[in-house]
PADREN-566607 format. One record per residue: residue in three letters; x negated, y, z of N, C-alpha, C in turn. Coordinates in steps of 0.001 Angstrom, whole numbers, plus 500000, padded with zeros to 6 digits. Example, Ala and Ser with C-alpha at 12.3 -4.5 7.8 and 13.67 -1.06 7.14 Angstrom:
BEGIN
ALA486810494310507800487700495500507800486800496700507800;SER487150497750507080486330498940507140487100500030507870;
END
This chain:
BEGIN
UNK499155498786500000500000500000500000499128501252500000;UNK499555502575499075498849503413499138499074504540500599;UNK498134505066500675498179505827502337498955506862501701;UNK499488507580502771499926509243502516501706509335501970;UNK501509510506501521503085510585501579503572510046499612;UNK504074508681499481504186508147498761505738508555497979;UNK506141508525496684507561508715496195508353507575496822;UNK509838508215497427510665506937497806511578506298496554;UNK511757507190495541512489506969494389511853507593492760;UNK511675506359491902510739506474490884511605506708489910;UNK512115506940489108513092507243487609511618507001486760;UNK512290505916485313511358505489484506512038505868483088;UNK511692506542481975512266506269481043511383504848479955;UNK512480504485479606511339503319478538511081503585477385;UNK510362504312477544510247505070475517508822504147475239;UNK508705504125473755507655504020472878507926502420472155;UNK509081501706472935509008500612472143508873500262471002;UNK509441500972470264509138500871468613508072500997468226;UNK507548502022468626506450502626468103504966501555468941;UNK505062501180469672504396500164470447504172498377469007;UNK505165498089469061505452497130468008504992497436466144;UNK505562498751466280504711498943464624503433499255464729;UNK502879499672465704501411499989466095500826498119465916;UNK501322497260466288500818495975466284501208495268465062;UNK502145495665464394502582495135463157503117493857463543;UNK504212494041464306505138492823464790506574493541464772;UNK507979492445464349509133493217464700509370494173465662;UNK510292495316465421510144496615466451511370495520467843;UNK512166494348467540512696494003468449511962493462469433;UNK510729493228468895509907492399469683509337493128471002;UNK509275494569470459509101495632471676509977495930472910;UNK511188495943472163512469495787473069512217494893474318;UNK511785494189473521511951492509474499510688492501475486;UNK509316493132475230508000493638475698508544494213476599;UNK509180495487476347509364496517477653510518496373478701;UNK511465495490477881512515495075479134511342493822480152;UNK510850493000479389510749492158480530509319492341481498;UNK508612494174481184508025494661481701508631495410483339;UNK509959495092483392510709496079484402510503495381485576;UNK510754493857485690510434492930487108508889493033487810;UNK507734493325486905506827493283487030506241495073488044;UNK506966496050487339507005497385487931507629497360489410;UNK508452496392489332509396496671490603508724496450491406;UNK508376494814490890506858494322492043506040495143492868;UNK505106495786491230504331496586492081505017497717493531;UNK506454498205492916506682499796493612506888498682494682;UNK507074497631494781507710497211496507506155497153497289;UNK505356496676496546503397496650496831503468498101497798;UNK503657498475496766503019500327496841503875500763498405;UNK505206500484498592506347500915499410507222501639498784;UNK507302501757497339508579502498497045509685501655497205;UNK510808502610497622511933501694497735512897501854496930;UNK513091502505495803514119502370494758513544502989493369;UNK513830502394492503513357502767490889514643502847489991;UNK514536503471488915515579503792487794515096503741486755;UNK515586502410485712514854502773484645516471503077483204;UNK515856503844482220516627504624481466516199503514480369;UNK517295502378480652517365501460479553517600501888477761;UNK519381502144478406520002502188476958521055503870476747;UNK520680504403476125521469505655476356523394505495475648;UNK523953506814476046525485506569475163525079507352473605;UNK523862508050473469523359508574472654522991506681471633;UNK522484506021472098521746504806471484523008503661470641;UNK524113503646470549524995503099470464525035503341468878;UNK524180504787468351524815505188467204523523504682466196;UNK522352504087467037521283503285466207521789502635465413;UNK520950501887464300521375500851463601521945499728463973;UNK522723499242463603523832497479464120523252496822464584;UNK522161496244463707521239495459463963520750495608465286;UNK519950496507465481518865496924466264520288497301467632;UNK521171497703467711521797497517468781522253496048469050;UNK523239495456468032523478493885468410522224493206469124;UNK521064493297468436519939492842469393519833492973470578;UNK519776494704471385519571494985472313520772494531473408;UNK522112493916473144523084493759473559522663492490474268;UNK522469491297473058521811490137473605520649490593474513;UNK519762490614474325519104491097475202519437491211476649;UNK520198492506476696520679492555477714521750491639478899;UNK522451491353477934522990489800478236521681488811478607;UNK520969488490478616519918487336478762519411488082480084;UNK518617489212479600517896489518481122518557490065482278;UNK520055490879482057520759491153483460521274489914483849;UNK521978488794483371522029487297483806521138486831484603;UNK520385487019484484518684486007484798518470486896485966;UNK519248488126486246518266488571487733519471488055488876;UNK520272487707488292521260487050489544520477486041489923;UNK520437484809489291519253484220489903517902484282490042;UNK517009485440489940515744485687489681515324485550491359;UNK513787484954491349513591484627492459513059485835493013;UNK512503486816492548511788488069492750513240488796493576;UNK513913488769492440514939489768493670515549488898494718;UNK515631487645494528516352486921495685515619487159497183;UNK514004486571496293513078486917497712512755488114498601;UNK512801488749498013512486490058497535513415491264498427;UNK514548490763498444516308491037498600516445492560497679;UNK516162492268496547516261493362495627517733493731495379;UNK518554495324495671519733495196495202519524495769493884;UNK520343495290492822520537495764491645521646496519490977;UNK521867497634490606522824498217490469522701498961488731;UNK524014498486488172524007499398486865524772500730486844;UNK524316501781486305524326503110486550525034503363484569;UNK525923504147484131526728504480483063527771504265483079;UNK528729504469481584529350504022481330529499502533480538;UNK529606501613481489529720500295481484530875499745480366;UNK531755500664480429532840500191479827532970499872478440;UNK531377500702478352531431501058476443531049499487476238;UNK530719498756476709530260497566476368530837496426476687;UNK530830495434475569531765494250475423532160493311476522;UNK533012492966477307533907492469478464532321491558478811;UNK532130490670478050531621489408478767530033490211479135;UNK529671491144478440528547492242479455528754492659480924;UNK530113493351480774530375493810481879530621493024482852;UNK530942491651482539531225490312483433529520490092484076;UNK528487489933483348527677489951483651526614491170484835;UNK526972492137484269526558493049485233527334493112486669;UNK528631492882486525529454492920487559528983491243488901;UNK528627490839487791528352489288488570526607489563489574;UNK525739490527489124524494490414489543525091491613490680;UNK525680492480490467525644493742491266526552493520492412;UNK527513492159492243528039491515493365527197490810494414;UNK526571489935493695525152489037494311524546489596494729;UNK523900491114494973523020491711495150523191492913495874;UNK524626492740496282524741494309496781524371494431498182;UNK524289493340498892524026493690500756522513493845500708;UNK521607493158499523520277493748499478519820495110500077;UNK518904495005500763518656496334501329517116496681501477;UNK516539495348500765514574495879500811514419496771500128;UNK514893496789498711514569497663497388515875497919496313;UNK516110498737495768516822498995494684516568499220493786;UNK517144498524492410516589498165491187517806498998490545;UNK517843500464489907519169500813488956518461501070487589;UNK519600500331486910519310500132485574520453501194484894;UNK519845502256484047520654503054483445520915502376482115;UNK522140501919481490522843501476480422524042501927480249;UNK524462502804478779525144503648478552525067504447479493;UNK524551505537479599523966506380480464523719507788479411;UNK524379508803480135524191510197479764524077511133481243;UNK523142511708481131523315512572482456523909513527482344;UNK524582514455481035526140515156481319526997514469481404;UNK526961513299481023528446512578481174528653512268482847;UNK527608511794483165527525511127484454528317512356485447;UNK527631513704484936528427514941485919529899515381485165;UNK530381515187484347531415515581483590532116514062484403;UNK531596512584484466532497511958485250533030511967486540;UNK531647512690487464532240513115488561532751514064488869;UNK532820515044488018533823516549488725535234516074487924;UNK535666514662487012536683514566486609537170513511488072;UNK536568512915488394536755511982489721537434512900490637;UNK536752514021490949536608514614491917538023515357491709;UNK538273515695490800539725516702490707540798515824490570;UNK540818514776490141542037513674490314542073512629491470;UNK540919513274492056541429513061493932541493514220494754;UNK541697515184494317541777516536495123541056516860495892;UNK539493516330495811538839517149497186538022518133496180;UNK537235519009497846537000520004497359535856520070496060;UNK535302520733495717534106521046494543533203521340494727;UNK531943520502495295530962521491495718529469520246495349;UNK528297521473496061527421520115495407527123518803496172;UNK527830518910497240527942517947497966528639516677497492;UNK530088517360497333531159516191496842530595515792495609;UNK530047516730494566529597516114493335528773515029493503;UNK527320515507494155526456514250494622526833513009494646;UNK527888513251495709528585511843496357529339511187495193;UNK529646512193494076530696511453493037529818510791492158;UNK528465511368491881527886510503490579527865509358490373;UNK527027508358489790526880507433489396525683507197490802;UNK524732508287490879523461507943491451523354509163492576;UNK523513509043493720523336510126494565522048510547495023;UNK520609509134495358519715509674495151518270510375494857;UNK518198511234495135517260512446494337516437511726494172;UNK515486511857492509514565511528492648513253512129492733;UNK512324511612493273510769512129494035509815511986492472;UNK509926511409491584508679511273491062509516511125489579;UNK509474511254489010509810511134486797508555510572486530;UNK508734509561485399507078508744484788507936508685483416;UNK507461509212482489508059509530481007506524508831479984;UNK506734507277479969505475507387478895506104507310477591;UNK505150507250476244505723507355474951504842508722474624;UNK503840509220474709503840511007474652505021511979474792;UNK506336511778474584506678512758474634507369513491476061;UNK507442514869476152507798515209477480509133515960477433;UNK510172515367477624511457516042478397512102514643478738;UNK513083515567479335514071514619479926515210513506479445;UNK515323513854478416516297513138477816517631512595478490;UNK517818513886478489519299513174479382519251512241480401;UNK518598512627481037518450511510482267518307512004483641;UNK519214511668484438519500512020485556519252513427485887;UNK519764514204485535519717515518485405519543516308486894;UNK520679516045487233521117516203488710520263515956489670;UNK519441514318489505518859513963490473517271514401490140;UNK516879514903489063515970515000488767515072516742488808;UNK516301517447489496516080518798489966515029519088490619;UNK514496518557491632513128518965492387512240517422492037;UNK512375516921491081511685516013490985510192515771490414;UNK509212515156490736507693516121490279507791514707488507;UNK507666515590487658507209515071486195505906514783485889;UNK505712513302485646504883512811485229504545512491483705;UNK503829512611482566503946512127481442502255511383481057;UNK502522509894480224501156509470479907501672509269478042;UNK500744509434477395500665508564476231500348507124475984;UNK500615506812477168500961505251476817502311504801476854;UNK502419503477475520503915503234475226504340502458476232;UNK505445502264476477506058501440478057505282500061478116;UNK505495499326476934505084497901476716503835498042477720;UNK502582499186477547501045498939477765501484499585479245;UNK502516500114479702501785500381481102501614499712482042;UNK500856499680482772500111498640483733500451499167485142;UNK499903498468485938500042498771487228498982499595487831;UNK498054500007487014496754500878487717497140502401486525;UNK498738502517485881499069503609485353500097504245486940;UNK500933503190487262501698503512488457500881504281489347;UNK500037503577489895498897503635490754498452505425490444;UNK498079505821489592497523506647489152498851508195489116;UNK500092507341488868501213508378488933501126508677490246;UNK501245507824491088501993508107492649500817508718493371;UNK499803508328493038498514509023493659498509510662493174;UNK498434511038491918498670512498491012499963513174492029;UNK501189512264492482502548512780493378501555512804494874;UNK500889512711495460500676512774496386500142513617496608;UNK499376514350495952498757515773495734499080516798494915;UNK500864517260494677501456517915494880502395518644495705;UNK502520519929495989502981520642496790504394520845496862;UNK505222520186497157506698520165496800507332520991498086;UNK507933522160497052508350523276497710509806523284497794;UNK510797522890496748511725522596496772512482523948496347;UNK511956524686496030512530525894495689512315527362496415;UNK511105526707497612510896527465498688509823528473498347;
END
């Protein structure tokens, strides 16, 4: 474990897959499949390190409008590896809770059967939290909770909003690899005092001595908070 004052909550986006895969001259699905089943291995480490909750920015509501192909793929996909963490021994042992964060709905019943089945199994977990953003917009996410929020009549504030999102909370640290740097719609809200990290390495290649190197860079910043 690293000494000092460490991030309690990591937000990951997974960019560069494609570009990871044509760099090797192998199918770009093949990247897909690289950087999803790179996510158990991260978690690992953040539980090493002591972080206790991560977010990674799977699949956007923006991503739906990709090519057929290249989404039907990512569907399976997803079907195979959110299945597999209900019984995965890492989170069993582990007591990893897992939680999916979007709009769920956009996606075909026997998905949502699946996600609903791991996030049941997993919910009294309380070592670590694993949220997986799929169909995920971070205006939508706040456009869903101030619609929550007014068709139950309480009041409006940033409190109640918080409490309404998808994800209440804040996160300590952003790790954006792929080169490029913004946010991409991603957790907007929670990502307000959050310290931004960016590497040019594609998700597939990041390693655990890139983590290492993020949370250490967060430890020697001055987080003021607006102060």
């Amino acid at each position: 474990m690293i000494e000092g004052d460490i991030p309690r909550h990591i937000a990951v986006v997974l960019d560069g897959n494609r570009r990871y895969a044509k760099r090797l001259g192998i199918p770009q699905f093949m990247g897909h499949e690289k950087g999803f089943n790179k996510i158990k291995g991260l978690v690992e480490w953040c539980i090493e390190l002591g972080v206790k909750e991560v977010t990674f920015y799977c699949f956007s509501t923006e991503n739906f409008k990709r090519d057929k192909k290249e989404v039907d793929y990512l569907f399976g996909l997803f079907r195979k590896k959110v299945g597999e963490f209900k019984d995965d021994k890492v989170i069993n042992d582990k007591k990893v809770r897992v939680r999916i964060i979007g709009r769920i709905s956009m996606f075909p019943l026997d998905m949502q059967e699946k996600m609903k089945e791991v996030m049941e199994k997993t919910k009294d977990y309380d070592n670590f939290t694993l949220n997986l953003a799929l169909a995920y917009g971070g205006r939508g996410e706040i456009v869903d909770a101030v619609k929550r929020l007014v068709s139950s009549g309480k009041e409006i504030s940033e409190g109640s909003i918080r409490e309404s999102l998808y994800l209440s909370d804040d996160v300590d640290l952003f790790i954006r690899p792929g080169g490029e740097k913004r946010l991409s719609n991603f957790l907007l809200w929670q990502n307000s005092y959050a310290e931004l990290w960016f590497t040019d390495k594609m998700w597939p290649e990041f390693g655990k001595k890139d983590l290492i190197e993020a949370v250490e860079w967060f430890k020697e910043r001055k987080r003021r908070f607006g102060k």
